[in-house]
N, C-alpha and C positions, 0 to 999 in steps of 0.2 A: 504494500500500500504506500502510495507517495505522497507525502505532505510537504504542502509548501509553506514557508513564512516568508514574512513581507517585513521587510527593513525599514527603520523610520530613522532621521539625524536623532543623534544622541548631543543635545544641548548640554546637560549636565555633566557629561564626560569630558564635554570639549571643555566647561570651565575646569575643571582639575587640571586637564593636560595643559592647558595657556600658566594656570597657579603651580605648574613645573617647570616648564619649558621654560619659561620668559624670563625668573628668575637666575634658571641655571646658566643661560646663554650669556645671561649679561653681566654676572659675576665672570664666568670666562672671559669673556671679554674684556672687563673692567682690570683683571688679572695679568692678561696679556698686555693691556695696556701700560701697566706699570711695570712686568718685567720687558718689553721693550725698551722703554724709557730709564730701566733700572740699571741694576747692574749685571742681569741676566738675561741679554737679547736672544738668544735660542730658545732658554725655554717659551717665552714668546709664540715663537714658532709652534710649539706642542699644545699651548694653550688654545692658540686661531684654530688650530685640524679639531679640537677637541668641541670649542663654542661651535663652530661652522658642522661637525658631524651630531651635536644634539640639536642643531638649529633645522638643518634636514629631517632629521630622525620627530622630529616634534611636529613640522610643516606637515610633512606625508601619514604621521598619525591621525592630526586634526583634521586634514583635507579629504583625507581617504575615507580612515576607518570611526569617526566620529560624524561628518557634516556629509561627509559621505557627496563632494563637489566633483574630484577625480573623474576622468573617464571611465578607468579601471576600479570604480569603487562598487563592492558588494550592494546588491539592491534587495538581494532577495533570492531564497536556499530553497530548493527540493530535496529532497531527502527522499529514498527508496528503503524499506523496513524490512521486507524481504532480498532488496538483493543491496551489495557493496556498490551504491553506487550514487552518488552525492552532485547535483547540478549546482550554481551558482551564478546568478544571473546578474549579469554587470553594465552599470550606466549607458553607457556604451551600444545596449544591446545585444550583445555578445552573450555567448553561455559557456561557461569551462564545468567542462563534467569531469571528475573526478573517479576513476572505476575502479584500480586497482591501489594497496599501499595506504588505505585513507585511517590515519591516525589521528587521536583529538587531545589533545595538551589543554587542563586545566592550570589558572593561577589560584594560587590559594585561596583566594579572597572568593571564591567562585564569580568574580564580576566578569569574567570574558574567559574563551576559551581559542586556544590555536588549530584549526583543521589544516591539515598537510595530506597531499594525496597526487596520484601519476594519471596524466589525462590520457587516452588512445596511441598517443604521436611518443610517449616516455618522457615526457618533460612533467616535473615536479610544480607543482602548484601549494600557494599555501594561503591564508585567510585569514583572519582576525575577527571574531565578532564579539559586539559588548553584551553586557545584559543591557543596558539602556535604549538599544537600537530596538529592541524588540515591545510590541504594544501590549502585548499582555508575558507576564514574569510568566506564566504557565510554558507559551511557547517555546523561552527559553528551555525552561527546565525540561522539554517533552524533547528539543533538539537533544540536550545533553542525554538523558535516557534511549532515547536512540542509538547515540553515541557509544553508551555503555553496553549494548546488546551487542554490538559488533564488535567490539574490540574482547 
């Protein structure tokens, strides 16, 4: 039997990720600025790769997997209960179906989980969803139950 959920922007996720991101990047930053200027111009250097790759890593969370604006952003999961094999319909249009290898990675906090999984062609895909994307907590929890039947 195949169920689908439908994805909504997670506003509440995107404030937490901004109440991390912004401040980590701009201490890095403010960091770099002073060992440039300091007596430590290299490390500098390791500071900017450091702010510039959480300033990325924070963009593509918020853009993607929160507001969900991305092209390639999840919009919404099929899920098959009898067979391994998991759709995921994207902005875009597009649909990456996931059939074989499909593993689901919980974080602690159980707010979001990581699905990873091999499409037709052998190329690895992988996913991010929150619990706030979803309109009713039930769905969530009915993906992750799924989830755990199969693995």
């Amino acid at each position: 039997m195949i169920k689908k959920f439908s994805l909504k922007q997670d506003r509440q996720g995107m404030i937490w990720d901004l109440l991390l991101y912004i401040p980590t990047v701009t201490a890095l930053s403010a960091f770099a600025a002073n060992a440039w200027y300091g007596e430590n111009p290299n490390l500098a250097y390791l500071l900017v790769f450091l702010a510039t790759f959480f300033l990325i890593a924070g963009a593509n969370r918020v853009l993607k997997t929160r507001m969900m604006l991305l092209p390639s952003a999840p919009i919404g999961i099929e899920a098959d209960s009898q067979a391994p094999c998991v759709r995921v319909l994207l902005k875009n249009a597009q649909t990456q179906e996931m059939i074989k290898d499909i593993k689901v990675f919980k974080d602690y906090s159980g707010r979001s989980i990581g699905l990873t999984g091999i499409d037709g062609t052998g190329k690895r895909l992988q996913f991010i969803f929150h619990k706030g994307q979803f309109s009713l907590e039930r769905d969530y929890q009915t993906l992750q139950d799924m989830f755990n039947k199969k693995s």
